[in-house]
Backbone as CSV, one residue per row, in Angstrom:
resi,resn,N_x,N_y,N_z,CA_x,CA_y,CA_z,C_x,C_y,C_z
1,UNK,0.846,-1.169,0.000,0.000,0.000,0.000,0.895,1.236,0.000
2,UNK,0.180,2.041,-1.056,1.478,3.318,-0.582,0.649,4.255,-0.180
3,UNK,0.317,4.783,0.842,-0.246,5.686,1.306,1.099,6.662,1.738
4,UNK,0.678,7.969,1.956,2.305,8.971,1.835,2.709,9.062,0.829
5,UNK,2.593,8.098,-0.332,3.165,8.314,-1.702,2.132,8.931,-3.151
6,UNK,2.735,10.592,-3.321,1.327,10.600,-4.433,1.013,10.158,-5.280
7,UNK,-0.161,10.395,-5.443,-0.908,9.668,-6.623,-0.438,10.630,-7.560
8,UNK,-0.045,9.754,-8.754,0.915,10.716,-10.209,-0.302,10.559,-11.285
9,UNK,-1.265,11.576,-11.401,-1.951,11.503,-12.457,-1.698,12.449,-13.815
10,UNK,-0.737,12.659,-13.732,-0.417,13.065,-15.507,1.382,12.620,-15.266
11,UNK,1.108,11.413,-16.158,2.067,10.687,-16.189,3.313,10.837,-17.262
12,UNK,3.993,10.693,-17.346,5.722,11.013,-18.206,5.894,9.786,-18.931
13,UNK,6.557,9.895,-19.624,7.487,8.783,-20.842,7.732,7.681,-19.638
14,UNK,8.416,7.853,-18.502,9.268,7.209,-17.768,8.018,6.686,-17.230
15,UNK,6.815,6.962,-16.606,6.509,6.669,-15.796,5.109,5.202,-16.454
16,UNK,4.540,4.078,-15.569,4.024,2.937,-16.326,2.494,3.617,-15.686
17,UNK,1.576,3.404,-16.388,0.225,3.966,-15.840,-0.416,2.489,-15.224
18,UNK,-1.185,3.228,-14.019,-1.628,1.879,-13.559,-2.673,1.183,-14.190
19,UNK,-2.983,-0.160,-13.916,-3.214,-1.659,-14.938,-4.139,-2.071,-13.648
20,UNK,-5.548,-2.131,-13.493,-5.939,-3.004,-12.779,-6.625,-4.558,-13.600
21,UNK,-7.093,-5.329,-13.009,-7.638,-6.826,-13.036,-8.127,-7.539,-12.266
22,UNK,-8.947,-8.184,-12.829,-9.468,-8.752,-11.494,-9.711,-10.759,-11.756
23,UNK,-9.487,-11.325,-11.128,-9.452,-12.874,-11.720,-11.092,-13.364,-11.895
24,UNK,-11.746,-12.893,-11.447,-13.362,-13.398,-11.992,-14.072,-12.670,-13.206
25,UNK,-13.139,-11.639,-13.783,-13.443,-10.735,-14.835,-12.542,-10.492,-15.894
26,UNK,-12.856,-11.004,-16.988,-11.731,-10.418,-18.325,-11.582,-9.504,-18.602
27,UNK,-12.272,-8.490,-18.130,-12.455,-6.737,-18.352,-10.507,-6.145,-17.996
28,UNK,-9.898,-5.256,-18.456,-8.574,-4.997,-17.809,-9.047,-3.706,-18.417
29,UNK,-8.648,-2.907,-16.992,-9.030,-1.414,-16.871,-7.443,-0.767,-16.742
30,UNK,-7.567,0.466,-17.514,-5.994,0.660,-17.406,-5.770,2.152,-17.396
31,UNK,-5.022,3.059,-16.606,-4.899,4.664,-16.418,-4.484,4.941,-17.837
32,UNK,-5.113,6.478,-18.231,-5.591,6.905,-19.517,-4.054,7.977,-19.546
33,UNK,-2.986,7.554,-20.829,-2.128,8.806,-20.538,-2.377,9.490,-22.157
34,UNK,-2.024,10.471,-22.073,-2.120,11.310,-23.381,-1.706,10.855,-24.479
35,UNK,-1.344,9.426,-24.798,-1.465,8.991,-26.386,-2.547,8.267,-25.874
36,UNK,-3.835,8.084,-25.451,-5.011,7.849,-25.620,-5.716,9.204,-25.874
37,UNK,-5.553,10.224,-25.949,-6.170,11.361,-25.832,-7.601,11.066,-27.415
38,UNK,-6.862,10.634,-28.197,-7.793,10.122,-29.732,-8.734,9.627,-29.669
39,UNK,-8.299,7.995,-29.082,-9.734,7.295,-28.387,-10.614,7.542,-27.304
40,UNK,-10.273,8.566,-26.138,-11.105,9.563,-25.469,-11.806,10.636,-26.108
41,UNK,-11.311,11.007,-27.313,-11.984,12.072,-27.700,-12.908,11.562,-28.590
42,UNK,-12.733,10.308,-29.358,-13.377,9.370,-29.983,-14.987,9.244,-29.470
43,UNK,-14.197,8.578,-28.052,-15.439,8.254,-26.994,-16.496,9.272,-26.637
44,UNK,-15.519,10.358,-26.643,-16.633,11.544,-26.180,-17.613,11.548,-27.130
45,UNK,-16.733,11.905,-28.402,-17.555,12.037,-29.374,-18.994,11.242,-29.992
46,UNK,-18.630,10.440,-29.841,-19.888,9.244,-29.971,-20.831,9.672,-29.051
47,UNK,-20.647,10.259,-27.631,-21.681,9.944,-26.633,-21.693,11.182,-26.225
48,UNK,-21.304,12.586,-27.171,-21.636,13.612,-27.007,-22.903,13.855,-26.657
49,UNK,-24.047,13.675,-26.833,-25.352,14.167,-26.587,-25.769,13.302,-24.937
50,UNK,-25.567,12.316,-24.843,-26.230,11.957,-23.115,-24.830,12.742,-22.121
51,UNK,-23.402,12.483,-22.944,-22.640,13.681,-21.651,-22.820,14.797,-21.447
52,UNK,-23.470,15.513,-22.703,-23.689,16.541,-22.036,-24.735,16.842,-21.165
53,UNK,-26.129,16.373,-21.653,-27.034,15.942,-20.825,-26.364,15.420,-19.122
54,UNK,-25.406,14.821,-18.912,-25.373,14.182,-17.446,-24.002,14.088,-17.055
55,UNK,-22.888,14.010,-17.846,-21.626,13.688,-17.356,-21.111,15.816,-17.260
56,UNK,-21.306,16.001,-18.184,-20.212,17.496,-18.174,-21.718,18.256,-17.901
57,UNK,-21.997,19.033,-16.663,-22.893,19.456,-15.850,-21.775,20.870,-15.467
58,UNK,-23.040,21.649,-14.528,-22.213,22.773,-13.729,-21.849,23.119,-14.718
59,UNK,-21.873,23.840,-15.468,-20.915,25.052,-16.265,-19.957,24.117,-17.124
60,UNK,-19.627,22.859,-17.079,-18.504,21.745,-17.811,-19.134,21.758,-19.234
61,UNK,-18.462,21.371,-19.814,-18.720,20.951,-21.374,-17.426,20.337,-22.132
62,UNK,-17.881,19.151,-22.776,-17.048,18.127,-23.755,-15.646,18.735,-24.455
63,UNK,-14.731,18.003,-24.613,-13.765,19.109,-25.089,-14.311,19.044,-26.587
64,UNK,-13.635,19.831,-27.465,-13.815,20.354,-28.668,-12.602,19.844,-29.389
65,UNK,-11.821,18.876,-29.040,-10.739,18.614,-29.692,-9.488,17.139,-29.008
66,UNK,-9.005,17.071,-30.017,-8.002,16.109,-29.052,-6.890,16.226,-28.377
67,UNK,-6.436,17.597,-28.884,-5.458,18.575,-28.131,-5.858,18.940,-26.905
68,UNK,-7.218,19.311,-26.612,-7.923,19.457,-25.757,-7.629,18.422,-24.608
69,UNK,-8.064,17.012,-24.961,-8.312,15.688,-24.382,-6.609,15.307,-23.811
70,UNK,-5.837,15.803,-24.612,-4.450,15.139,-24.379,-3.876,16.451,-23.160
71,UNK,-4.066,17.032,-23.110,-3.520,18.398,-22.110,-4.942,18.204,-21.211
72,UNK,-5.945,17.789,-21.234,-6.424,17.479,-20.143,-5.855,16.272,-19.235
73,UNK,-4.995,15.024,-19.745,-4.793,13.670,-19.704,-3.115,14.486,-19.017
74,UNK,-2.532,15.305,-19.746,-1.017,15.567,-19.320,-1.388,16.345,-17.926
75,UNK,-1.996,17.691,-17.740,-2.358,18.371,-16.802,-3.896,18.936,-15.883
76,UNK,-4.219,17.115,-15.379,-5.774,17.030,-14.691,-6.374,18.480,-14.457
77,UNK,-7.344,19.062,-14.220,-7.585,20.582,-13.841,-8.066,19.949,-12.498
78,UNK,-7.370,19.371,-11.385,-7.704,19.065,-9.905,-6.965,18.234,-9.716
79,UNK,-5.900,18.065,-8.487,-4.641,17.370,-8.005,-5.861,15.978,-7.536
80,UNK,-4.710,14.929,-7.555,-5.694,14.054,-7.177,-6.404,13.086,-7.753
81,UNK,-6.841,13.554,-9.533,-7.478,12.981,-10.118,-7.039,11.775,-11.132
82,UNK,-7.739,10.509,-11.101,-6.610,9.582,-12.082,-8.212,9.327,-12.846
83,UNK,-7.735,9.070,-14.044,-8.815,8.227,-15.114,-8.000,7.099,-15.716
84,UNK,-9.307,6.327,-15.923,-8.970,4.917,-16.458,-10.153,4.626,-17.339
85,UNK,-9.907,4.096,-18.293,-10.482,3.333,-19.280,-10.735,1.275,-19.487
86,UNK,-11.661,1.506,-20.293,-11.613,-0.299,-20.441,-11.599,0.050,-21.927
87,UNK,-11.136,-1.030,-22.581,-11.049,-1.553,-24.186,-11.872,-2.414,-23.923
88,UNK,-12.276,-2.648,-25.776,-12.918,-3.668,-26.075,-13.079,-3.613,-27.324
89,UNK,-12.431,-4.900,-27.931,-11.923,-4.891,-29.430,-11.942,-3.650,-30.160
90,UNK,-10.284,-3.357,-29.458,-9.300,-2.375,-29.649,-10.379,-1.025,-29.714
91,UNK,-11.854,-0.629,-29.066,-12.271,0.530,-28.905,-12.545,0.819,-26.963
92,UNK,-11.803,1.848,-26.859,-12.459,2.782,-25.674,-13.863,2.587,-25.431
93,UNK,-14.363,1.869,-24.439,-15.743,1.517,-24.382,-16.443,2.588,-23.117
94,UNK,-15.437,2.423,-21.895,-15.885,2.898,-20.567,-14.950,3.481,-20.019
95,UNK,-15.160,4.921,-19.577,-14.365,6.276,-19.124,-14.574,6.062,-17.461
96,UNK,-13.421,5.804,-16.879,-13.603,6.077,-14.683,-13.217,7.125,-14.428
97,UNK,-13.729,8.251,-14.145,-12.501,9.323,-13.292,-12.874,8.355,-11.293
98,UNK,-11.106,8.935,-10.935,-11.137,8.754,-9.517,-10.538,10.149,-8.901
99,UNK,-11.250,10.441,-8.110,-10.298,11.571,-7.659,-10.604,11.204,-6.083
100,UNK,-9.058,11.497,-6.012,-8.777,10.801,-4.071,-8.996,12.367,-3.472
101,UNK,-9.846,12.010,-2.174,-9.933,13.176,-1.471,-9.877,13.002,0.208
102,UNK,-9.241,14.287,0.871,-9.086,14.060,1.968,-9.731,15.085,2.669
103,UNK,-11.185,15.062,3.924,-11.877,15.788,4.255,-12.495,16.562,3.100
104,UNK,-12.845,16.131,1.982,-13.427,16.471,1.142,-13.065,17.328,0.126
105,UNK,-11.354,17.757,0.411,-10.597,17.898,-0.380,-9.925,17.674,-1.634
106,UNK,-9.745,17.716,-2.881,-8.700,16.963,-3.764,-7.225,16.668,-2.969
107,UNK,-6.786,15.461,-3.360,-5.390,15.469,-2.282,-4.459,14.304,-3.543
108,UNK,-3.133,14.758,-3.377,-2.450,13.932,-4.382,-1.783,12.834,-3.118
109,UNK,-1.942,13.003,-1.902,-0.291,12.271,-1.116,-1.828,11.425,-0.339
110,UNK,-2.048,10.257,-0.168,-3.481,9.579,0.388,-2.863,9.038,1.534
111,UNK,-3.701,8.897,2.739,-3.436,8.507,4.083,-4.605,7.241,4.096
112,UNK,-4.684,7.059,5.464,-5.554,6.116,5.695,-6.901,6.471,5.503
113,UNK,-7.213,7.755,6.147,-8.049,8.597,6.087,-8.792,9.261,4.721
114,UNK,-8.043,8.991,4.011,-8.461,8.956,1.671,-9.548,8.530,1.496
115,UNK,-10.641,9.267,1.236,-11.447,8.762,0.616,-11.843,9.058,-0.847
116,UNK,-12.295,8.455,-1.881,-12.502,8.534,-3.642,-13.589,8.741,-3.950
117,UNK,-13.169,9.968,-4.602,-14.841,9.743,-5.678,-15.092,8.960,-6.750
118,UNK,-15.606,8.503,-7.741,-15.676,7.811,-8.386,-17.012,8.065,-9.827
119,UNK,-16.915,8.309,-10.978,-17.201,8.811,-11.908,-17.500,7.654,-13.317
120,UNK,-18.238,7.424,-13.598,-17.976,6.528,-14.771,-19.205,6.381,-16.344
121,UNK,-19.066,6.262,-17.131,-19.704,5.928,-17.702,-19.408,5.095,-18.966
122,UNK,-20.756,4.483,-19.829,-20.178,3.595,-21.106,-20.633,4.146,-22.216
123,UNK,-19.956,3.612,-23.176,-20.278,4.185,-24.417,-21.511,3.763,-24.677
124,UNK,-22.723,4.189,-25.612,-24.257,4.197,-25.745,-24.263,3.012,-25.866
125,UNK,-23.629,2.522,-27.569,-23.646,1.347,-27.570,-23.387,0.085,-26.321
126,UNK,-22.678,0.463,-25.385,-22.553,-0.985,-25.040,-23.050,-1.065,-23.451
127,UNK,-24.259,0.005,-23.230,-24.561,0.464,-22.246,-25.912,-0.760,-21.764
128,UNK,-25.883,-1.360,-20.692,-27.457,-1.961,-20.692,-26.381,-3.420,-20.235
129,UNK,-24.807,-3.483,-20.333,-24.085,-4.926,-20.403,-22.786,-4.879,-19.189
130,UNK,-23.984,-4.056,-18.250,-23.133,-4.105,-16.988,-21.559,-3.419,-16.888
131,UNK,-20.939,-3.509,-18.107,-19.402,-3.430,-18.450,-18.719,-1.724,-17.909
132,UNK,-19.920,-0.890,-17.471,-19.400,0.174,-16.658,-19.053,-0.053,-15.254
133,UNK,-20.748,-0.684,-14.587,-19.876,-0.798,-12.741,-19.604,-1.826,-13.147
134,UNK,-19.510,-3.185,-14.013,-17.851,-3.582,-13.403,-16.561,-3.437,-13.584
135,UNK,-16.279,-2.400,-14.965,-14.914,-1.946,-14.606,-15.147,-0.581,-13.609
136,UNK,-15.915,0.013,-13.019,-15.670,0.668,-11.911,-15.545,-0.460,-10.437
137,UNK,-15.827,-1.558,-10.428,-15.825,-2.689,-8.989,-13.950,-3.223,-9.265
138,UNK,-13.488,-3.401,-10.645,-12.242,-3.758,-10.981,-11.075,-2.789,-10.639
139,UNK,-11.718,-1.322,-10.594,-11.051,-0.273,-10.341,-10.904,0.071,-8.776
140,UNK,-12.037,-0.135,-8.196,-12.008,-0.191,-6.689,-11.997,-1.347,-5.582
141,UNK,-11.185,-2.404,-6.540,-10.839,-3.609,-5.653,-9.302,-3.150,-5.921
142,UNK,-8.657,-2.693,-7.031,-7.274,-2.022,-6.961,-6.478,-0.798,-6.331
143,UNK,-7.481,-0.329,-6.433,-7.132,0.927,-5.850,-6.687,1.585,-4.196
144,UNK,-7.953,0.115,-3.405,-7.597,0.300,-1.665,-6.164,-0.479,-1.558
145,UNK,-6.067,-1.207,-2.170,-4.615,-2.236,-1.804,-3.510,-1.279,-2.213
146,UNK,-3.421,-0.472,-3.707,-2.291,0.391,-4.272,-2.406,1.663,-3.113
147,UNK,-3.581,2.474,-2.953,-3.417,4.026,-1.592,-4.131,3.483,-0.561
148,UNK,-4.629,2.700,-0.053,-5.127,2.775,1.252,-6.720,3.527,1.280
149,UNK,-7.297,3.724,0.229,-8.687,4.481,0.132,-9.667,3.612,0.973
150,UNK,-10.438,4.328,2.109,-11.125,3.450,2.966,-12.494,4.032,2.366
151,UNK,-13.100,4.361,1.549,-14.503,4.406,0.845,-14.511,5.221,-0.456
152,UNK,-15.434,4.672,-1.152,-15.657,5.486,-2.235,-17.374,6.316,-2.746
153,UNK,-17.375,7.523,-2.709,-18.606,8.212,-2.742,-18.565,8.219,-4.424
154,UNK,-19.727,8.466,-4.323,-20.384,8.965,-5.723,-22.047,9.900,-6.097
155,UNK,-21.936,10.724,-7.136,-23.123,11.255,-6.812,-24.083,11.579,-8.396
156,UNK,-25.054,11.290,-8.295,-25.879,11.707,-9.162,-26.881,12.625,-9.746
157,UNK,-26.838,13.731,-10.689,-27.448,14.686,-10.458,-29.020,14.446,-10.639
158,UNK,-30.123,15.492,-9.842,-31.327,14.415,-9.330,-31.509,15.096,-10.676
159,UNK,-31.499,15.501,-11.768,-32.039,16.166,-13.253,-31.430,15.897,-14.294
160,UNK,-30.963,14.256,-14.017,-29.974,13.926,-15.008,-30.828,13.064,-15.470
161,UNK,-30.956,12.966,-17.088,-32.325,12.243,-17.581,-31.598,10.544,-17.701
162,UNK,-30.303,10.671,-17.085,-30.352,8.783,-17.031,-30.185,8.468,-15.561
163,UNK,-30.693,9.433,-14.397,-30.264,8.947,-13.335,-30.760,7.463,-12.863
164,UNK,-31.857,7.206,-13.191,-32.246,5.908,-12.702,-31.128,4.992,-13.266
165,UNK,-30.439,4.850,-14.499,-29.421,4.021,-15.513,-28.570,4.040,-14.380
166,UNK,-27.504,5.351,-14.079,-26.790,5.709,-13.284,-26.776,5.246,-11.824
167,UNK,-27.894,5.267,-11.323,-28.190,4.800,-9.946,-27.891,3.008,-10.400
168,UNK,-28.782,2.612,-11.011,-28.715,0.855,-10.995,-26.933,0.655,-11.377
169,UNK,-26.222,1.338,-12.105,-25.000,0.752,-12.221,-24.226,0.780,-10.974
170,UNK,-23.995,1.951,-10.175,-23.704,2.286,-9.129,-24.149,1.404,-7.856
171,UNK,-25.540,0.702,-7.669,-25.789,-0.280,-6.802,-25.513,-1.591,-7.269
172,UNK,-24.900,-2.335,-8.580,-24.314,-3.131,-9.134,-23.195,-3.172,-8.724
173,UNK,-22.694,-1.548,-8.590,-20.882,-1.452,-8.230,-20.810,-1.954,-6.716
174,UNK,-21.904,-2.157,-5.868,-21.561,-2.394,-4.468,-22.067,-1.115,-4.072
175,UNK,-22.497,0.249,-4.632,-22.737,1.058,-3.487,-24.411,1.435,-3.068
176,UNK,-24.124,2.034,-1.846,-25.558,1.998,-1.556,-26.130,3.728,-1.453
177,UNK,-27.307,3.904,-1.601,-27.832,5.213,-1.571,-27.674,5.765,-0.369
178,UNK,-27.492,6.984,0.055,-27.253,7.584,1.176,-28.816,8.455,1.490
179,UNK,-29.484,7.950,2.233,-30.879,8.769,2.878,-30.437,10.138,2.497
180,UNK,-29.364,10.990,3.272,-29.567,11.963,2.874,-29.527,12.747,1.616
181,UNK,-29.378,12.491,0.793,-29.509,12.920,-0.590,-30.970,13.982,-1.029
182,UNK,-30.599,14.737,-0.294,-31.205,15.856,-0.702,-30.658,16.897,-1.176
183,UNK,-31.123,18.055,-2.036,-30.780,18.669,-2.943,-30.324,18.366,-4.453
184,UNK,-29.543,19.016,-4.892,-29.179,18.852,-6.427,-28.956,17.324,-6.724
185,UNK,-28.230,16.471,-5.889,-27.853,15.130,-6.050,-28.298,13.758,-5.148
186,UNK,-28.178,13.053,-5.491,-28.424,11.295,-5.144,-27.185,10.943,-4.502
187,UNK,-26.701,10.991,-3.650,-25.612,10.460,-2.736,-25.630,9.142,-2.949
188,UNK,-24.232,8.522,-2.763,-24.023,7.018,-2.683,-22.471,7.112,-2.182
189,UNK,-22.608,5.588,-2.022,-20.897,5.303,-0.679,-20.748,3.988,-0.931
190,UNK,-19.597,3.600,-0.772,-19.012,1.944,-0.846,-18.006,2.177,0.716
191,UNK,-17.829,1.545,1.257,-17.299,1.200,2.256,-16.004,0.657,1.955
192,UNK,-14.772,0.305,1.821,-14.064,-0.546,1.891,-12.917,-0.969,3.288
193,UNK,-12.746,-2.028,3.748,-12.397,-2.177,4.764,-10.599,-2.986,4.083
194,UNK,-9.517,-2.113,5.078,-8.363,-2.446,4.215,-7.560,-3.721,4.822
């Protein structure tokens, strides 16, 4: 576990992006570095109309380019944040952001005390085949063993026209709704015990 050690999310020539797996799943989820920036922008592109609708919210919007996508991938706009992808015959299917946070903070250096947000979605096509929460369950069975993350939140906006989609993948992933979820969003939490 490296907790004390930061999390490096815009990664260098030198550096190997992390590779999770899981042995009951053929899915291999793997950190997104800027020569994927093509097939992210690919991805966007295809599923431009429900992200904008639900993923790029608040004032966000899709990039406009792959220059865009690759300087987002070299320099995250929030310390902290790692994305990962799944393939599937050789296409970008399913986008994870994680961003580790401490007291509700973005934080790059994770303690015991780390907790993750967790972000995901699939491409239209291959949406309805589970293959989002479980490469988000593949991503967060790796992730407590590599920083020490003792839960992972997630949230849904209550005016997002796929929240019900969103909610069922998310209670697939293991997490459960949080009562209080009032206001703009649908609260949810995974627990993990290290």
């Amino acid at each position: 576990m490296l907790t004390g050690e930061p999390i490096k999310p815009a990664l260098g020539p030198s550096l190997e992006s992390l590779e999770f797996t899981s042995a009951d799943d053929p899915l291999i989820v793997r950190q997104l570095v800027p020569a994927d920036a093509q097939e992210l922008f690919d991805l966007i592109r295809r599923n431009r109309k429900p992200l904008a609708e639900s993923w790029f919210v608040d004032g966000r919007r899709p990039p406009d380019s792959v220059d865009e996508v690759a300087e987002n991938l070299n320099s995250p706009p929030m310390p902290g944040i790692l994305r990962f992808a799944t393939w599937y015959d050789d296409s970008m299917i399913v986008r994870i952001d994680v961003v580790t946070r401490e007291n509700g903070k973005p934080t790059e250096i994770p303690t015991e005390d780390t907790e993750a947000e967790i972000g995901f979605f699939a491409d239209e096509k291959f949406q309805g085949n589970a293959l989002a929460s479980r490469s988000a369950m593949i991503v967060m069975r790796g992730m407590p063993k590599r920083f020490g993350i003792k839960a992972f939140t997630a949230e849904v906006k209550k005016d997002n026209p796929y929240k019900r989609a969103s909610a069922r993948s998310l209670t697939k992933a293991g997490f459960s709704q949080l009562p209080d979820s009032d206001g703009e969003y649908l609260l949810f939490r995974k627990e993990h015990s290290l």
